[in-house]
N, CA, C and O atoms as a GROMACS GRO file, in nm:
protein
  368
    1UNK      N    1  -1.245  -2.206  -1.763
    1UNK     CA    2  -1.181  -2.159  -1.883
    1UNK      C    3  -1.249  -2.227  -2.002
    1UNK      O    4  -1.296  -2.340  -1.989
    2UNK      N    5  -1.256  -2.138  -2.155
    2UNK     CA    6  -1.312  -2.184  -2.266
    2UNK      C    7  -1.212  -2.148  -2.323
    2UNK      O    8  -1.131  -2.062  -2.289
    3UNK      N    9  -1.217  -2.236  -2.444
    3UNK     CA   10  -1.109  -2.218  -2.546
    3UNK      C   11  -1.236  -2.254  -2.674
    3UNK      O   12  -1.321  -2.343  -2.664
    4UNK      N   13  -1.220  -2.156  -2.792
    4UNK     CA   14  -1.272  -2.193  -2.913
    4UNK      C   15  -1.176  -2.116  -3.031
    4UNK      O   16  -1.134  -2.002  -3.052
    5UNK      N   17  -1.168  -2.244  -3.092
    5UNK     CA   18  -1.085  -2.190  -3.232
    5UNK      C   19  -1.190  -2.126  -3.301
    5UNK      O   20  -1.308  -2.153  -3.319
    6UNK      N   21  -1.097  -2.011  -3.342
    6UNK     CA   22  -1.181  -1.863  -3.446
    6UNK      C   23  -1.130  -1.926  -3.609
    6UNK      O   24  -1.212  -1.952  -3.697
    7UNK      N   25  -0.965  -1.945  -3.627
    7UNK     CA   26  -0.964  -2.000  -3.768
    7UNK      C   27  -0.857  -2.110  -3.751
    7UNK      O   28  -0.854  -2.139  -3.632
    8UNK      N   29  -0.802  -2.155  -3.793
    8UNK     CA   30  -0.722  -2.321  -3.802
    8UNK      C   31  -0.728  -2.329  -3.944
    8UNK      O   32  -0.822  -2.367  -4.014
    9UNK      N   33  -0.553  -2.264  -3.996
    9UNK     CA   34  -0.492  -2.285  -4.140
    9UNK      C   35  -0.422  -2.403  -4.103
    9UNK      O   36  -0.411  -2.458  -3.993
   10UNK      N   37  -0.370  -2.437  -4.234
   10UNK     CA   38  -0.240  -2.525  -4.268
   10UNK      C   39  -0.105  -2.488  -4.193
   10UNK      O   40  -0.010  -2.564  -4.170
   11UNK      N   41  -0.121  -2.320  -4.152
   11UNK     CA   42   0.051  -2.297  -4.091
   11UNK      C   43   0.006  -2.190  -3.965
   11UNK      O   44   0.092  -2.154  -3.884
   12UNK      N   45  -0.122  -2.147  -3.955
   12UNK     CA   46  -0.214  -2.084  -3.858
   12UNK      C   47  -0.339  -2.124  -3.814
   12UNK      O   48  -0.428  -2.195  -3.861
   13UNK      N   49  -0.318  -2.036  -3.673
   13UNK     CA   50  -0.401  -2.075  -3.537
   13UNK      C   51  -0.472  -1.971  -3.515
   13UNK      O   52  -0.421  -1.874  -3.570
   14UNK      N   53  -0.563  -1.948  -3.462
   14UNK     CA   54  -0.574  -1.806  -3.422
   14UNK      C   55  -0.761  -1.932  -3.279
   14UNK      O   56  -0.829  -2.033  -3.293
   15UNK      N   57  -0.747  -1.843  -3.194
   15UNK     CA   58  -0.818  -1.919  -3.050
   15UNK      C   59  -0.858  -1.810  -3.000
   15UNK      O   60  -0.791  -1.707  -3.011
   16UNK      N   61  -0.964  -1.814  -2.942
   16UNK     CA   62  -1.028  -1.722  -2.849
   16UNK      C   63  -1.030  -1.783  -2.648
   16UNK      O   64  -1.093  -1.888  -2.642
   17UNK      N   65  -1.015  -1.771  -2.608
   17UNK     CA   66  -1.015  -1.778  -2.462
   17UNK      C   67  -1.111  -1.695  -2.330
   17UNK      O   68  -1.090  -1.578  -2.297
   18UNK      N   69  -1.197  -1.768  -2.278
   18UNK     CA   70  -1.264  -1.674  -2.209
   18UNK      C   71  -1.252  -1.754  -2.004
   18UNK      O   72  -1.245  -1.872  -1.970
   19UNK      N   73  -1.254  -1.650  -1.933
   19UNK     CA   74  -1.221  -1.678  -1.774
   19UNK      C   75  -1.074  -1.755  -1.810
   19UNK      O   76  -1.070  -1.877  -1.798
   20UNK      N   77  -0.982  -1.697  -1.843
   20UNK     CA   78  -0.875  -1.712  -1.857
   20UNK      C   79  -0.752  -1.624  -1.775
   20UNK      O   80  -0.784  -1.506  -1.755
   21UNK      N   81  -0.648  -1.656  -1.735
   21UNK     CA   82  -0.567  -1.597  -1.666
   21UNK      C   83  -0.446  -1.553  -1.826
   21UNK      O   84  -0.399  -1.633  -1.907
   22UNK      N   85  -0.432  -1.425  -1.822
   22UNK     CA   86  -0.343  -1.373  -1.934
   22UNK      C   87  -0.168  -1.434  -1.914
   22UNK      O   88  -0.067  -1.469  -1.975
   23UNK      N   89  -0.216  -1.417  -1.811
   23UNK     CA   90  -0.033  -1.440  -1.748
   23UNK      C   91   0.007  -1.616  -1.819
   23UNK      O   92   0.121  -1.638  -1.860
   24UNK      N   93  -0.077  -1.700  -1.823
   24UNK     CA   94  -0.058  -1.838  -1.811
   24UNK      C   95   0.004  -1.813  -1.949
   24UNK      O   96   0.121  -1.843  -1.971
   25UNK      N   97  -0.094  -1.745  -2.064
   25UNK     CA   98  -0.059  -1.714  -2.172
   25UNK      C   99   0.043  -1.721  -2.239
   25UNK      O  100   0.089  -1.788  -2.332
   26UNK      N  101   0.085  -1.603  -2.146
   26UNK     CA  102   0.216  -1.546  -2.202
   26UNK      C  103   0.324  -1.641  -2.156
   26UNK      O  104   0.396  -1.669  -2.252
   27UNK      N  105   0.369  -1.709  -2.031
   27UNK     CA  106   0.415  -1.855  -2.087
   27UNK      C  107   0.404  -1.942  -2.193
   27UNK      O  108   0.493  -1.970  -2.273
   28UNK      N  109   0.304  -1.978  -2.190
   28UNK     CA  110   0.262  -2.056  -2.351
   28UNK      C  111   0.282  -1.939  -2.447
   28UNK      O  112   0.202  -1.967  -2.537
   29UNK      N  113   0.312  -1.880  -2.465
   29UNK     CA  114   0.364  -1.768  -2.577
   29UNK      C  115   0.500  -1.805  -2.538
   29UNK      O  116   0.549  -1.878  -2.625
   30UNK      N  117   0.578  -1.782  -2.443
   30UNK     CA  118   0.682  -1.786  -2.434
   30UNK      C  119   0.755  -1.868  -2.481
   30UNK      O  120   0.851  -1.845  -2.555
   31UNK      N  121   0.705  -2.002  -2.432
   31UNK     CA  122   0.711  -2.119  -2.515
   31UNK      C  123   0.734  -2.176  -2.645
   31UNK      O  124   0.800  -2.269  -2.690
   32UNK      N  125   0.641  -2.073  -2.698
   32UNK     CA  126   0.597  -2.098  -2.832
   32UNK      C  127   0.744  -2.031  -2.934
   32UNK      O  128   0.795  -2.068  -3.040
   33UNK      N  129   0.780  -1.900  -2.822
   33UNK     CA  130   0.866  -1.875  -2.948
   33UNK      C  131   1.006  -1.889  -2.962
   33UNK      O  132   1.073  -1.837  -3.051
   34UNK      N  133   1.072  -2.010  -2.809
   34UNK     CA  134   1.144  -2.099  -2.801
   34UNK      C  135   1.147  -2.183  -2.927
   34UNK      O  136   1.258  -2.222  -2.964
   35UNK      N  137   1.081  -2.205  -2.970
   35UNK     CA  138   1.086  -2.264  -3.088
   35UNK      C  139   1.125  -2.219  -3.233
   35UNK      O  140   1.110  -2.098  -3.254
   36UNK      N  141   1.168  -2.287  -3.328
   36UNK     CA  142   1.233  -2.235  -3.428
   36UNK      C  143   1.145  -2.243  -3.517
   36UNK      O  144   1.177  -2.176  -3.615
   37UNK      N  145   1.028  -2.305  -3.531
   37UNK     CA  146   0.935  -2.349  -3.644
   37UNK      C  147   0.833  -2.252  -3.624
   37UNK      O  148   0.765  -2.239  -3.726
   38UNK      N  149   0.780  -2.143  -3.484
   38UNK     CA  150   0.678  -2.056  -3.458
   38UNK      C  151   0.711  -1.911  -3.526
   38UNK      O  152   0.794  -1.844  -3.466
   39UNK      N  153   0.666  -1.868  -3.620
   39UNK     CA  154   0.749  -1.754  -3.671
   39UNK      C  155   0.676  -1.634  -3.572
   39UNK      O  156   0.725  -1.521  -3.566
   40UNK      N  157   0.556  -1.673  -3.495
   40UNK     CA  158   0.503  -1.560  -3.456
   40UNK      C  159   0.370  -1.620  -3.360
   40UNK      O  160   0.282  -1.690  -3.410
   41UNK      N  161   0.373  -1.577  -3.200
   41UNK     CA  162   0.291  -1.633  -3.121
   41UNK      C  163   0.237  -1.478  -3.067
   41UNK      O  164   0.317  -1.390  -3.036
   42UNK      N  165   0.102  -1.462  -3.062
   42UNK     CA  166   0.045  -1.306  -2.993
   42UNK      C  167  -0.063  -1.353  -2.901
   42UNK      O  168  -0.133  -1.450  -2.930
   43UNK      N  169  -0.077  -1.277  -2.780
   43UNK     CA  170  -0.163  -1.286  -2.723
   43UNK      C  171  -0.231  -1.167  -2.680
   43UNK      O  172  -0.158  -1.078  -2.638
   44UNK      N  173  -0.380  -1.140  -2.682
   44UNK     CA  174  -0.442  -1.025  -2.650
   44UNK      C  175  -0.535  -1.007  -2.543
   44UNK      O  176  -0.612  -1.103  -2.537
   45UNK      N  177  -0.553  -0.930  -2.468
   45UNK     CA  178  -0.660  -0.905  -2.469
   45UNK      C  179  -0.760  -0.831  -2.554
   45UNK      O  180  -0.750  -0.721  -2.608
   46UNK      N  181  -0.833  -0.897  -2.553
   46UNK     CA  182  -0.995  -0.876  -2.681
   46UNK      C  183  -1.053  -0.694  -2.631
   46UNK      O  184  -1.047  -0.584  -2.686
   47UNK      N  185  -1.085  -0.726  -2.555
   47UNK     CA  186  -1.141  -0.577  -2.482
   47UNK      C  187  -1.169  -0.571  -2.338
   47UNK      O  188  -1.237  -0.657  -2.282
   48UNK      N  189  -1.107  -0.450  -2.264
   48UNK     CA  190  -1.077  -0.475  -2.141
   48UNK      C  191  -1.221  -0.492  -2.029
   48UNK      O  192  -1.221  -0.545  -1.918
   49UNK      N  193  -1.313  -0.441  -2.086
   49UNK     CA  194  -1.454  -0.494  -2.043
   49UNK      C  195  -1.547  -0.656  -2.063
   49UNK      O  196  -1.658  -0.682  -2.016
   50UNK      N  197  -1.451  -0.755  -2.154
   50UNK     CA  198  -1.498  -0.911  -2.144
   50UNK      C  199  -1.368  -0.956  -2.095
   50UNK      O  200  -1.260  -0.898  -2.096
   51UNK      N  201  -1.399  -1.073  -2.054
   51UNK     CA  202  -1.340  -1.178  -2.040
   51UNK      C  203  -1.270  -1.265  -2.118
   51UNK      O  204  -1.238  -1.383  -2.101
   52UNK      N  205  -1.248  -1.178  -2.219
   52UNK     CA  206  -1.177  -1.298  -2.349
   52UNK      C  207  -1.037  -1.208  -2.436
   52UNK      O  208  -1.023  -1.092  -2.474
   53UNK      N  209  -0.928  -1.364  -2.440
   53UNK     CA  210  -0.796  -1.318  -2.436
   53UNK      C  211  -0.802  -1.387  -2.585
   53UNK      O  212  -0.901  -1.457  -2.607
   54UNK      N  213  -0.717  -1.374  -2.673
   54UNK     CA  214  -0.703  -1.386  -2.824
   54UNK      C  215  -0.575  -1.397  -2.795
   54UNK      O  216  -0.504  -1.330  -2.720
   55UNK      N  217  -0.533  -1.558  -2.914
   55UNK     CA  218  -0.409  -1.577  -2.939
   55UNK      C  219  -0.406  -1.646  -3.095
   55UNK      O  220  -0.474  -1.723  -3.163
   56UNK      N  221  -0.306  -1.580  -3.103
   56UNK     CA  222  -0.256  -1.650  -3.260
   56UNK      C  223  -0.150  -1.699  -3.277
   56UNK      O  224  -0.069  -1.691  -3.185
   57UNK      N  225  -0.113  -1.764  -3.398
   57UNK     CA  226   0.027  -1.855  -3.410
   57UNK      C  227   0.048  -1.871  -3.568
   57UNK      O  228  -0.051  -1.889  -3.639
   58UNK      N  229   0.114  -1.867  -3.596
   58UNK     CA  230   0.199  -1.857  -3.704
   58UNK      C  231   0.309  -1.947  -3.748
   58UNK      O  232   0.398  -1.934  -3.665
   59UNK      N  233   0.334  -2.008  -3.814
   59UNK     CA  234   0.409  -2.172  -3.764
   59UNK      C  235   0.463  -2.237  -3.915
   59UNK      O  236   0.393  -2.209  -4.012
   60UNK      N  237   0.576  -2.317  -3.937
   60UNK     CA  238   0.648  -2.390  -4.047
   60UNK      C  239   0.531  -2.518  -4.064
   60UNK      O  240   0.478  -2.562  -4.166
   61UNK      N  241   0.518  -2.551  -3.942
   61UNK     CA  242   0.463  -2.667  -3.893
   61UNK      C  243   0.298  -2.695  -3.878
   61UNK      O  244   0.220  -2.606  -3.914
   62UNK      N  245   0.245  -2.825  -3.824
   62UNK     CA  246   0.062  -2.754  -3.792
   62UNK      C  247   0.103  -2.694  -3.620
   62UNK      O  248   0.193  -2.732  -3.545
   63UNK      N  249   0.003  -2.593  -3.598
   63UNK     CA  250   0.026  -2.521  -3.520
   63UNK      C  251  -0.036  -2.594  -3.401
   63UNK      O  252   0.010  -2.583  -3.288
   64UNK      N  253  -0.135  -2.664  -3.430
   64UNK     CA  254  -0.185  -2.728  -3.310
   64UNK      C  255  -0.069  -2.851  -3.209
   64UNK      O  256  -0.052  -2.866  -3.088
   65UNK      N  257  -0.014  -2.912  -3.322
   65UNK     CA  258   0.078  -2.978  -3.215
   65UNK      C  259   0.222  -2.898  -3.189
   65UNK      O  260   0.328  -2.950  -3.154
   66UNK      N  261   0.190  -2.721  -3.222
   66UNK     CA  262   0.334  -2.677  -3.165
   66UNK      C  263   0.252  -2.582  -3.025
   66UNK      O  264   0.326  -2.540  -2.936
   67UNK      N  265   0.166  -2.566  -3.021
   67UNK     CA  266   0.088  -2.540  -2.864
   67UNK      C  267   0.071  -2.631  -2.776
   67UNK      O  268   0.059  -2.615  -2.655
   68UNK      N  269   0.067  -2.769  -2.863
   68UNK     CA  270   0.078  -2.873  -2.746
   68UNK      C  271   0.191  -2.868  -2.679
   68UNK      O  272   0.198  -2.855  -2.557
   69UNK      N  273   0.289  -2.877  -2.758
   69UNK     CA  274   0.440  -2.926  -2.723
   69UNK      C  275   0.463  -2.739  -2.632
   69UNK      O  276   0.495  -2.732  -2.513
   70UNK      N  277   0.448  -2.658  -2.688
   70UNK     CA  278   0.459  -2.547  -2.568
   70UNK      C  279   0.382  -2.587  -2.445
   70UNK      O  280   0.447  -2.608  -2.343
   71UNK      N  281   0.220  -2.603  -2.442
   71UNK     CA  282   0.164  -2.613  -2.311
   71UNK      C  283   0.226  -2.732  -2.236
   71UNK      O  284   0.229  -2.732  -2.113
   72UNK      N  285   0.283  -2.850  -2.321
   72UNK     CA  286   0.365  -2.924  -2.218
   72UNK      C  287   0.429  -2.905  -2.159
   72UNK      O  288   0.432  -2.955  -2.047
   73UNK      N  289   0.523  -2.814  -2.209
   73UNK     CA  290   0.688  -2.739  -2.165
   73UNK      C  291   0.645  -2.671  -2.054
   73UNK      O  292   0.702  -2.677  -1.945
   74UNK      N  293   0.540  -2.602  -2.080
   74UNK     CA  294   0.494  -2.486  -1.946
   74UNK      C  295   0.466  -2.594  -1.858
   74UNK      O  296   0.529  -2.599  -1.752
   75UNK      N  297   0.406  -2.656  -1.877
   75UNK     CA  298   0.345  -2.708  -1.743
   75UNK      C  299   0.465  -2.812  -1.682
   75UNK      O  300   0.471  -2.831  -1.561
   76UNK      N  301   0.552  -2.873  -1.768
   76UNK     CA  302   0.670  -2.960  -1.704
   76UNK      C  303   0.758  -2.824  -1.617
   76UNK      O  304   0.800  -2.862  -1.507
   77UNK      N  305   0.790  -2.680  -1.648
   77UNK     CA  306   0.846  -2.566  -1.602
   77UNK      C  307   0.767  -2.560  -1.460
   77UNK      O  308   0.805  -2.590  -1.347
   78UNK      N  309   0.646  -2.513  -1.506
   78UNK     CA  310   0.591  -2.514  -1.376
   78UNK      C  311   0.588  -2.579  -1.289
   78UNK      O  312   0.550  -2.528  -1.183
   79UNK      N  313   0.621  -2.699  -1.291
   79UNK     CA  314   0.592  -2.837  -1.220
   79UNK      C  315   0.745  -2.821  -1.117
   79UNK      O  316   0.739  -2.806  -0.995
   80UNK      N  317   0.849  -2.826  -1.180
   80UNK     CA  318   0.995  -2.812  -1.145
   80UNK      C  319   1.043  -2.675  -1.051
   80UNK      O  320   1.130  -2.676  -0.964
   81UNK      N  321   0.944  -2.530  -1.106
   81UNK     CA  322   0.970  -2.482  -1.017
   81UNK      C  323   0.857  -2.462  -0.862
   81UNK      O  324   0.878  -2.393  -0.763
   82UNK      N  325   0.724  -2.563  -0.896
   82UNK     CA  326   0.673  -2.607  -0.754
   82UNK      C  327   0.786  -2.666  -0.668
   82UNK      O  328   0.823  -2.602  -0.569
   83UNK      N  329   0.847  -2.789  -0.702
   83UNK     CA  330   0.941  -2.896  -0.635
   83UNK      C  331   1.030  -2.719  -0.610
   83UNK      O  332   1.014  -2.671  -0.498
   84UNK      N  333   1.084  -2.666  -0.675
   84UNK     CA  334   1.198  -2.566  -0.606
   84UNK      C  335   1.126  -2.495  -0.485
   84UNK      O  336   1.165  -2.487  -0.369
   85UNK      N  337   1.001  -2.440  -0.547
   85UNK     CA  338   0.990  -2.358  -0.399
   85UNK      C  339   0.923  -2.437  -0.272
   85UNK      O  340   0.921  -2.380  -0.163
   86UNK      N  341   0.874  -2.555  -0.283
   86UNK     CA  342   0.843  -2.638  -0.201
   86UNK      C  343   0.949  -2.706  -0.072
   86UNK      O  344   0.943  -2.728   0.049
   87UNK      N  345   1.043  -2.723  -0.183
   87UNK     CA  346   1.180  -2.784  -0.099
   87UNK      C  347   1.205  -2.650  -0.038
   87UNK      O  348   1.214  -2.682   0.080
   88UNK      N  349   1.224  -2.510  -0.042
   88UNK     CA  350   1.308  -2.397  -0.002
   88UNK      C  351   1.209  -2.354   0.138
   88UNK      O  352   1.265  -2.306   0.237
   89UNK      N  353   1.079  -2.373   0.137
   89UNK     CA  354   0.971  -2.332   0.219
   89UNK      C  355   0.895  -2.398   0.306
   89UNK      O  356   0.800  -2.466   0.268
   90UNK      N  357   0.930  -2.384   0.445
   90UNK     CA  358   0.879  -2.542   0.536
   90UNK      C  359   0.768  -2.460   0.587
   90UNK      O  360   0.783  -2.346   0.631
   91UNK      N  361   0.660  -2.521   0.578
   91UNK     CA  362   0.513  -2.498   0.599
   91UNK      C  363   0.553  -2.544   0.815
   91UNK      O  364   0.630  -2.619   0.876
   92UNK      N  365   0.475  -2.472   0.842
   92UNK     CA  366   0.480  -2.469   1.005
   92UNK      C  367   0.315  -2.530   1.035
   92UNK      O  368   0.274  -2.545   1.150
   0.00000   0.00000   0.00000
């Protein structure tokens, strides 16, 4: 996976993403708009012939530490529901 910032305002983000999974995304979108300070999180795909997903953010706040604090959340989520399906599923 690549990540390169396209623009980085004072209250916007906007990132390009390439060998990226869309789905992960849209968690970290999801994330994002759990929040009260994100007025607006999008994710795209760019064009269905590359490899590259586009996201933007929109924010009270700087936007970079409100993607952190989402990609944390996702990944502490994710983490909690490994331990769930781990405990429910006995490997033979």
């Amino acid at each position: 996976m690549d990540a390169q910032v396209l623009t980085l305002e004072p209250k916007e983000l906007s990132i390009s993403i390439k060998e990226a999974d869309i789905g992960i995304l849209y968690v970290i979108q999801h994330e994002l708009l759990k929040e009260s300070k994100v007025d607006f999180a999008g994710v795209i795909v760019k064009h269905p012939l590359t490899d590259e997903i586009w996201m933007k953010i929109n924010t009270s706040t700087k936007p970079l530490g409100e993607i952190k604090k989402a990609t944390d959340s996702a990944i502490k989520t994710s983490e909690e529901y490994k331990k769930l399906f781990n405990s429910k599923i006995k490997v033979n």
